[in-house]
C-alpha positions as CSV (number, residue, x, y, z in Angstrom):
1,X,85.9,112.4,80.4
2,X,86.5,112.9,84.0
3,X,90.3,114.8,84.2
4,X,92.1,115.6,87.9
5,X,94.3,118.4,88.3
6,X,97.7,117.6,89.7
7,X,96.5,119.1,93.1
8,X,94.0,116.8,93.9
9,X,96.2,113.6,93.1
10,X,98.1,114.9,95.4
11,X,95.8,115.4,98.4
12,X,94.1,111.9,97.5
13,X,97.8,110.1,98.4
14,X,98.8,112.3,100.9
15,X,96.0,111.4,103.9
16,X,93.7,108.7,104.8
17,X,90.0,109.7,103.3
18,X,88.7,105.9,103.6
19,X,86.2,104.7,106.2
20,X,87.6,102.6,107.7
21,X,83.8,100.5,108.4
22,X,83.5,100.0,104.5
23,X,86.6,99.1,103.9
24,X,86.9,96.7,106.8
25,X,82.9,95.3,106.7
26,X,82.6,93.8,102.8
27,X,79.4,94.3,101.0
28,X,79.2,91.3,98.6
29,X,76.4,93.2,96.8
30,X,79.6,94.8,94.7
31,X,82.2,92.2,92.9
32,X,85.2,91.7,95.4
33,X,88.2,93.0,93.7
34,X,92.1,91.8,94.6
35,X,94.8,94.0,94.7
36,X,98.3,93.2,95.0
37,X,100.8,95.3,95.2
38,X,104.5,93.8,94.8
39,X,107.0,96.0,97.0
40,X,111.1,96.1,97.7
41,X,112.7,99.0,98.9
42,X,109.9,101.7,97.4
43,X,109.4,103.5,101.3
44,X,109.8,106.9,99.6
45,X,106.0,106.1,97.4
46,X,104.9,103.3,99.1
47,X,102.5,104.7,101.4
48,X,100.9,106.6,98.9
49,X,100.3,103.4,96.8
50,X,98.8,102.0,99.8
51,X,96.4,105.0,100.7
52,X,95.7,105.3,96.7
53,X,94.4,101.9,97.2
54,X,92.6,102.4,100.7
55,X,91.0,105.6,99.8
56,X,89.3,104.6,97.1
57,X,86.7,103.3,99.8
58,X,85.1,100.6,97.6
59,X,82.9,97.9,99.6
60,X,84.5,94.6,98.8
61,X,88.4,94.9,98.5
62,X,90.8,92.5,99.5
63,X,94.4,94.3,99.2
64,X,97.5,92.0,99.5
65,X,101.2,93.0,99.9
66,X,103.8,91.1,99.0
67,X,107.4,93.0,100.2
68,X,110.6,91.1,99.3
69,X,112.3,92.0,102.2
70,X,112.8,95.5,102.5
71,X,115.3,97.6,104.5
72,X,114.4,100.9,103.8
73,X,111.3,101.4,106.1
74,X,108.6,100.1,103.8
75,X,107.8,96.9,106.8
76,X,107.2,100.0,109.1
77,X,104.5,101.4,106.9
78,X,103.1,98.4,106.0
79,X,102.6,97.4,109.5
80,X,100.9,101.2,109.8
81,X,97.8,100.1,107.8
82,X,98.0,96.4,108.1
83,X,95.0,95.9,109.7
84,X,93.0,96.7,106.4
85,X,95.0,94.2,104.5
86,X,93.8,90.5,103.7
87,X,97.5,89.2,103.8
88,X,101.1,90.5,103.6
89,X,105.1,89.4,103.8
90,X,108.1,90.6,103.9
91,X,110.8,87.7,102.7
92,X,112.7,87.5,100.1
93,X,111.2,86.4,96.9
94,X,112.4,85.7,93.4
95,X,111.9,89.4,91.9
96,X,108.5,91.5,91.0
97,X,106.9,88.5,88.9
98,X,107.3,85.9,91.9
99,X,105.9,88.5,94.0
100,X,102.7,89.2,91.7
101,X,102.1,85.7,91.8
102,X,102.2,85.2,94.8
103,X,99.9,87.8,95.8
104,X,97.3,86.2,93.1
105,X,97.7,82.9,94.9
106,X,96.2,84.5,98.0
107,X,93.7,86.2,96.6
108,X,90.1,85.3,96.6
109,X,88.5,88.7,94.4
110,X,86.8,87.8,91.4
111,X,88.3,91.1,89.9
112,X,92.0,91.2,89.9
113,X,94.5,93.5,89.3
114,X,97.8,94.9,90.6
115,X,99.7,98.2,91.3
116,X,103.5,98.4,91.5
117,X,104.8,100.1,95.1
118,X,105.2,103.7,93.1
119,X,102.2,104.0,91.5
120,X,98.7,105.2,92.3
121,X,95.0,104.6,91.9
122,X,93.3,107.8,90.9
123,X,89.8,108.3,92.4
124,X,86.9,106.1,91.8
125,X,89.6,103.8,90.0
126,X,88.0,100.7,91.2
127,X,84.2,101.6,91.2
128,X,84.6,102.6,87.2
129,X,86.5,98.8,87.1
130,X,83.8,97.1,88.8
131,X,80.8,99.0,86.9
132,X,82.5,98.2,83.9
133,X,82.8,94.7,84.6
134,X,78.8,95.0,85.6
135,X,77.8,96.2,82.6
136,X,79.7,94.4,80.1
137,X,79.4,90.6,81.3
138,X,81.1,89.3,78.4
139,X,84.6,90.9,79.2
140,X,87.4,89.5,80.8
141,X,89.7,92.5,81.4
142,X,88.9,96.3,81.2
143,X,91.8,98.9,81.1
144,X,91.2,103.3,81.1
145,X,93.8,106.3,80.8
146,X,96.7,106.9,82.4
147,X,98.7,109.5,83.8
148,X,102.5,109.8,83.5
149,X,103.5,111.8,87.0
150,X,107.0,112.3,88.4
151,X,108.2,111.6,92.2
152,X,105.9,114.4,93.6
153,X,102.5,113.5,92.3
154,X,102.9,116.1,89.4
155,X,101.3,115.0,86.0
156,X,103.6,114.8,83.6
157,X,101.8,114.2,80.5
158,X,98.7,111.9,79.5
159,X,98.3,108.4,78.1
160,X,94.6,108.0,76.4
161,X,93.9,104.9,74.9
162,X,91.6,103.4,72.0
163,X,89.4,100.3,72.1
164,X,91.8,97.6,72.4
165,X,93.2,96.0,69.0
166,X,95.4,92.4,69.6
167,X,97.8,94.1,66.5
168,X,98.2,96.7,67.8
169,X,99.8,95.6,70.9
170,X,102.1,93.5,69.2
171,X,102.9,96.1,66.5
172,X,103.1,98.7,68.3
173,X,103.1,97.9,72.2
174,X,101.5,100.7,73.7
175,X,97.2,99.6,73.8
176,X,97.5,98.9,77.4
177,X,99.2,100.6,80.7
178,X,99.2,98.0,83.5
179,X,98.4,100.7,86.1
180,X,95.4,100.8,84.3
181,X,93.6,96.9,83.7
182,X,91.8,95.1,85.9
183,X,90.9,91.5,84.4
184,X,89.1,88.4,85.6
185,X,90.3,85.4,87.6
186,X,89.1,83.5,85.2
187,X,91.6,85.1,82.4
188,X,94.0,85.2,84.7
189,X,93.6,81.6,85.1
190,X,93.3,80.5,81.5
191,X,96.2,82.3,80.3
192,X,98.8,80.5,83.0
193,X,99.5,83.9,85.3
194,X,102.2,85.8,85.3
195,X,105.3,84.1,83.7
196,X,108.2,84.3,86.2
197,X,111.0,84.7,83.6
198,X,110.5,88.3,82.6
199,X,111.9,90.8,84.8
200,X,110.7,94.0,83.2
201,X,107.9,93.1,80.4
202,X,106.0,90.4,82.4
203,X,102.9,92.8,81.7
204,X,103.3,93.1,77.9
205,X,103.6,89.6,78.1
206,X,100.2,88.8,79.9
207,X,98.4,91.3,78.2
208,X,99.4,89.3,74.9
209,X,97.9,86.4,76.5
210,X,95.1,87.6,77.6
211,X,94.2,89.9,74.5
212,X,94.4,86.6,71.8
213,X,91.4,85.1,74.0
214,X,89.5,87.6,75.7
215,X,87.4,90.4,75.4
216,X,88.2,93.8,76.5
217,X,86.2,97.0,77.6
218,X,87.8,100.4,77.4
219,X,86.9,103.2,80.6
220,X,86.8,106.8,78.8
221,X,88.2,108.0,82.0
222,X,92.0,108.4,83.7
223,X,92.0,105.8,86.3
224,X,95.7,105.3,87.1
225,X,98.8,107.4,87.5
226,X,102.3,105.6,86.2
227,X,105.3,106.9,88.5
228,X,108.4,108.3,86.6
229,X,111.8,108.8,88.7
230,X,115.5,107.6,88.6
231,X,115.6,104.5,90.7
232,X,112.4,102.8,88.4
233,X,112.9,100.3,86.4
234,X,112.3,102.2,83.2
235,X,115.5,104.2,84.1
236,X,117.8,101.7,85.4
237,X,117.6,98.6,83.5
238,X,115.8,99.9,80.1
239,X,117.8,97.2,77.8
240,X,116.1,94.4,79.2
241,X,112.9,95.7,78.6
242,X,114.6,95.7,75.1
243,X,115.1,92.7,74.9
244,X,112.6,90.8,76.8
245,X,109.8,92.8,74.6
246,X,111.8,91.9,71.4
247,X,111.2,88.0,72.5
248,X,107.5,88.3,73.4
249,X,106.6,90.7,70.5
250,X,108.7,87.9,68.2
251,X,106.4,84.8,69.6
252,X,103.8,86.6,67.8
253,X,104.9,87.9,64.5
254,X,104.4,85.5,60.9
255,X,107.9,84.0,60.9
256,X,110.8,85.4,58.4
257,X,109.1,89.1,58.8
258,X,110.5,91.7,57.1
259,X,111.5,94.7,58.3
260,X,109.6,96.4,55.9
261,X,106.7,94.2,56.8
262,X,106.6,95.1,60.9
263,X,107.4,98.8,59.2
264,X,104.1,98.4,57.2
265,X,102.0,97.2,60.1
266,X,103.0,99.4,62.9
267,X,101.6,102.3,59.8
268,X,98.9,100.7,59.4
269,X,98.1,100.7,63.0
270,X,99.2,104.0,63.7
271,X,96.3,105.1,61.1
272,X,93.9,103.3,62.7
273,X,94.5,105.2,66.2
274,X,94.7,108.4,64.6
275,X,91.2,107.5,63.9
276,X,89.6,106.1,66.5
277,X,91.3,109.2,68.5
278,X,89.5,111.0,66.1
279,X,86.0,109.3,66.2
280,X,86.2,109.4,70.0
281,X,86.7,113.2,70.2
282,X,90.5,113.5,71.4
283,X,91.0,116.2,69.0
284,X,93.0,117.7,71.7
285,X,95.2,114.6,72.4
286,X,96.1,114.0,68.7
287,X,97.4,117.5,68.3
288,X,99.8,117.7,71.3
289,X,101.1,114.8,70.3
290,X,101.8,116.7,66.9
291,X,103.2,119.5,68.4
292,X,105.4,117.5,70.6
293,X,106.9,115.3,67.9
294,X,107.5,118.4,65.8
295,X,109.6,119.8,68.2
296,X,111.5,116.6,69.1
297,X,112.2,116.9,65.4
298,X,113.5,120.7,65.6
299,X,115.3,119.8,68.6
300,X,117.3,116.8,66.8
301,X,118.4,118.9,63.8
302,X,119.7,121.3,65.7
């Protein structure tokens, strides 16, 4: 499993390292793969979305931007590399799910996926997708690790993932990172898009969708880094997440649950993590997590 320090994340959003001949001349011999990247006000990590994008120098990308209107800068740096994008606004829009789909509807990439305006590709991100894809014809949507990293491009702390389980997601809510799936249009298609009316967990929501009728592929490899400051979303407006996750997990639960029921099944699939962490060698992973939890525990008493 392919690791990178926090170093090289760093130099691989910090510069241009894309040729610009590849990225600009697509080579249908590789699967085109859409990007979108749904942007307001993010000038501070924007650019290093864009380059995290750009640099991974695959053959057939179309990248689409879709800013609602930003005043902070972000049009300026758009316009800086907007000769390597297939399409891009800046108008005011509805909020993050409008912009997604919008971005989908002017997309033409068999492979789709998209990454938020503070976030980051890792290298290679798309090639592993796209090989992925290539070797597993049946699946509709493929999904690898994850890094938490804060405002500088530090890692913060690791998200590893098992081969994907529907109850799992609803039970527990954590089998997927966006930053990290790419899925088909077809999927996409089939399960209706993004649904406009959540604000926070329109990705738990998709994923729900998408996970009841499709088939999934798991990369053993950290694809993706999730960005963790003050002014996200995660910090600012964590009760609707709450409750919008509450709704969506609800939609799929037997009706009249009890609590000792959802109790019982979020066990049940915590067990069956522990060992497929196990099987899959992430000895390591499962006893950080130990250690950490312990000590939240110390800390709490105290």
């Amino acid at each position: 499993m392919k690791k990178f320090t926090s170093q090289e994340i760093k130099k691989f959003v910090s510069n241009p390292l894309f040729s610009e001949e590849v990225v600009l001349n697509k080579d249908s011999s590789w699967p085109k793969i859409s990007i979108v990247t749904p942007s307001y006000n993010q000038s501070k990590f924007l650019e290093r979305t864009i380059l995290s994008v750009l640099n991974q120098n695959y053959p057939n990308l179309e990248y689409v931007i879709i800013d609602g209107g930003s005043t902070d800068g972000s049009v300026e740096i758009i316009k800086k590399y907007e000769k390597y994008f297939a399409y891009w606004i800046s108008k005011k829009d509805k909020g993050q799910s409008d912009a997604i789909n919008k971005g989908f509807q002017k997309s033409t990439g068999k492979i789709l996926a998209w990454i938020n305006s503070d976030d980051i590709y890792l290298p290679e991100a798309l090639f592993k997708a796209a090989e992925a894809f290539k070797k597993n014809p049946e699946a509709n949507f493929v999904f690898g690790n994850t890094y938490l990293i804060d405002e500088c491009d530090w890692v913060i702390a690791e998200v590893r993932f098992t081969r994907f389980n529907f109850f799992t997601l609803i039970y527990e809510g954590g089998n997927l990172h966006q930053t990290g799936v790419f899925w088909t249009r077809e999927i996409y298609n089939k399960a209706g898009g993004i649904n406009p009316k959540y604000q926070y967990c329109m990705d738990f929501d998709f994923f729900c969708r998408i996970g009841k009728i499709g088939n999934s592929v798991r990369i053993r490899n950290f694809i993706a880094g999730f960005r963790q400051h003050k002014d996200s979303k995660g910090s600012t407006i964590p009760q609707v997440g709450l409750i919008e996750h509450k709704e969506i997990m609800k939609r799929y639960l037997p009706e009249n649950i009890s609590e000792f029921y959802l109790k019982h099944r979020r066990r049940l699939c915590q067990i069956r993590r522990f060992f497929l962490y196990m099987i899959q060698g992430d000895v390591d992973y499962i006893a950080k997590g130990i250690i950490k939890r312990l000590f939240k525990r110390k800390s709490f008493k105290k």
